[in-house]
N, C-alpha and C positions, 0 to 999 in steps of 0.2 A: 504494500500500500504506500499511496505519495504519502510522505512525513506532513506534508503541509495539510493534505485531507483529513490527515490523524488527526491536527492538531486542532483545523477549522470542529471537529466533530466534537473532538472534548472538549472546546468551548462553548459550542451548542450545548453541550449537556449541562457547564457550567452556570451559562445563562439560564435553563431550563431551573436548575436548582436555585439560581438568584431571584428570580419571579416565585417560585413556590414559597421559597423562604418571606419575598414580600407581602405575597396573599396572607401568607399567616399571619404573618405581622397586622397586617390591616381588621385582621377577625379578633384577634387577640382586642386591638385597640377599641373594638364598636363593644367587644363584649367588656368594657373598660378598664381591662386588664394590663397595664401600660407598662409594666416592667417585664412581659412575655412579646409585646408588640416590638421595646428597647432591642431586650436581645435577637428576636428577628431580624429586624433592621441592621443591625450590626452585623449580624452573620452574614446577610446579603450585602450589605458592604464591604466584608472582610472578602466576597468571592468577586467584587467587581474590582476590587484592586490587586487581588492574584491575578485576575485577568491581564490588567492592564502591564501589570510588570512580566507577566508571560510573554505577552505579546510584544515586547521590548528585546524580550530574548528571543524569540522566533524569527526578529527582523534580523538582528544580528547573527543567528544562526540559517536559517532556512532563507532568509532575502524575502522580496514583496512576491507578490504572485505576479505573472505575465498577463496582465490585464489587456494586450494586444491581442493576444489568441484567444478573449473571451470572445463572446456572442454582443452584441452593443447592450440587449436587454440585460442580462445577468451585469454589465457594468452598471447600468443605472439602478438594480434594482441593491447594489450593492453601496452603490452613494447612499442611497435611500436607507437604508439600512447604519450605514455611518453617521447619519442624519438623527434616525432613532435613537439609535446607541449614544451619541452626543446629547440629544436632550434627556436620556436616563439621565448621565452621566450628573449633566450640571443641575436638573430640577432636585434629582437625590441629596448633590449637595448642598444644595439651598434648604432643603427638607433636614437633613444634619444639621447644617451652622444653626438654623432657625433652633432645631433643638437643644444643641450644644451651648450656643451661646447667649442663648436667653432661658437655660437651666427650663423648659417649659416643664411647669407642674403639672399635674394633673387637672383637666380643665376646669375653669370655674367659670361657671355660665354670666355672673354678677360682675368677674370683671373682664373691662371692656379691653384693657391692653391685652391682657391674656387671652381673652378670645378673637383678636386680630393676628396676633399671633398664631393661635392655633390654625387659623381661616387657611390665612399662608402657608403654615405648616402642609396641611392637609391638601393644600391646592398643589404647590410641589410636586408630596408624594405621589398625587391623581396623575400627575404630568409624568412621573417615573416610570408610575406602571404603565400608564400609555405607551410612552415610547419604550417600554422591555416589553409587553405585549407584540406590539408592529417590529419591533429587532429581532423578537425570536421568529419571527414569520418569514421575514423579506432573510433573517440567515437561511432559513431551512429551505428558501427556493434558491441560495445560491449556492448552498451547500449540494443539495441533490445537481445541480449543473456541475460542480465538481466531481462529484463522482461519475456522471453522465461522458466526461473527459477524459475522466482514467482510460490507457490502455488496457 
């Protein structure tokens, strides 16, 4: 098997486990269990930044892919896909600092700072899962064109 297919696939899986670890997090947090929701979130952030340093060492190791001998569709659906994955990337962080840096308590409906905060919080997070939703999608149609490629 191409090493690069290997790696495109265990990412996929990784990404697959970063959205489930989210969802939960999101059920945790409606059922208001907010230190089940914390460590969710964390855990799905600990695999979006193994990712990212993975993929730092795959550039260096394995090089970019030959994006000339793609199909023009699988390039664009792979922009698009980098598109998603970038707006995980930074609404997640936003969804973080917001919680990190404003220590957010558990929500208190009376006050107003703290439920605009939350608001943002939660808007974020909606924005994360959107675009890890549309990432794991538009991977798995580029992913199957990679295999479709293999010799």
């Amino acid at each position: 098997m191409d090493p690069k297919v290997a790696y495109w696939t265990a990412a996929l899986v990784n990404m697959l486990a970063t959205l489930a670890l989210a969802f939960s997090g999101v059920a945790w947090a409606r059922r208001g269990d907010y230190v089940r929701h914390r460590r969710r979130m964390m855990a799905a952030i600990t695999l979006v930044v193994l990712f990212l340093l993975s993929y730092a060492v795959k550039v260096v190791v394995l090089g970019h892919e030959q994006l000339d001998v793609w199909p023009r569709l699988d390039v664009w659906v792979l922009r698009a896909h980098e598109s998603f994955v970038a707006a995980l990337v930074l609404a997640g962080g936003v969804a973080v600092g917001l919680a990190l840096w404003k220590r957010m308590p558990v929500p208190q409906p009376r006050s107003e700072a703290g439920s605009r905060t939350h608001l943002w919080h939660r808007r974020a997070g909606r924005t994360a899962l959107v675009g890890g939703v549309l990432g794991v999608l538009t991977a798995a149609f580029v992913l199957y064109g990679m295999y479709a490629r293999m010799p």
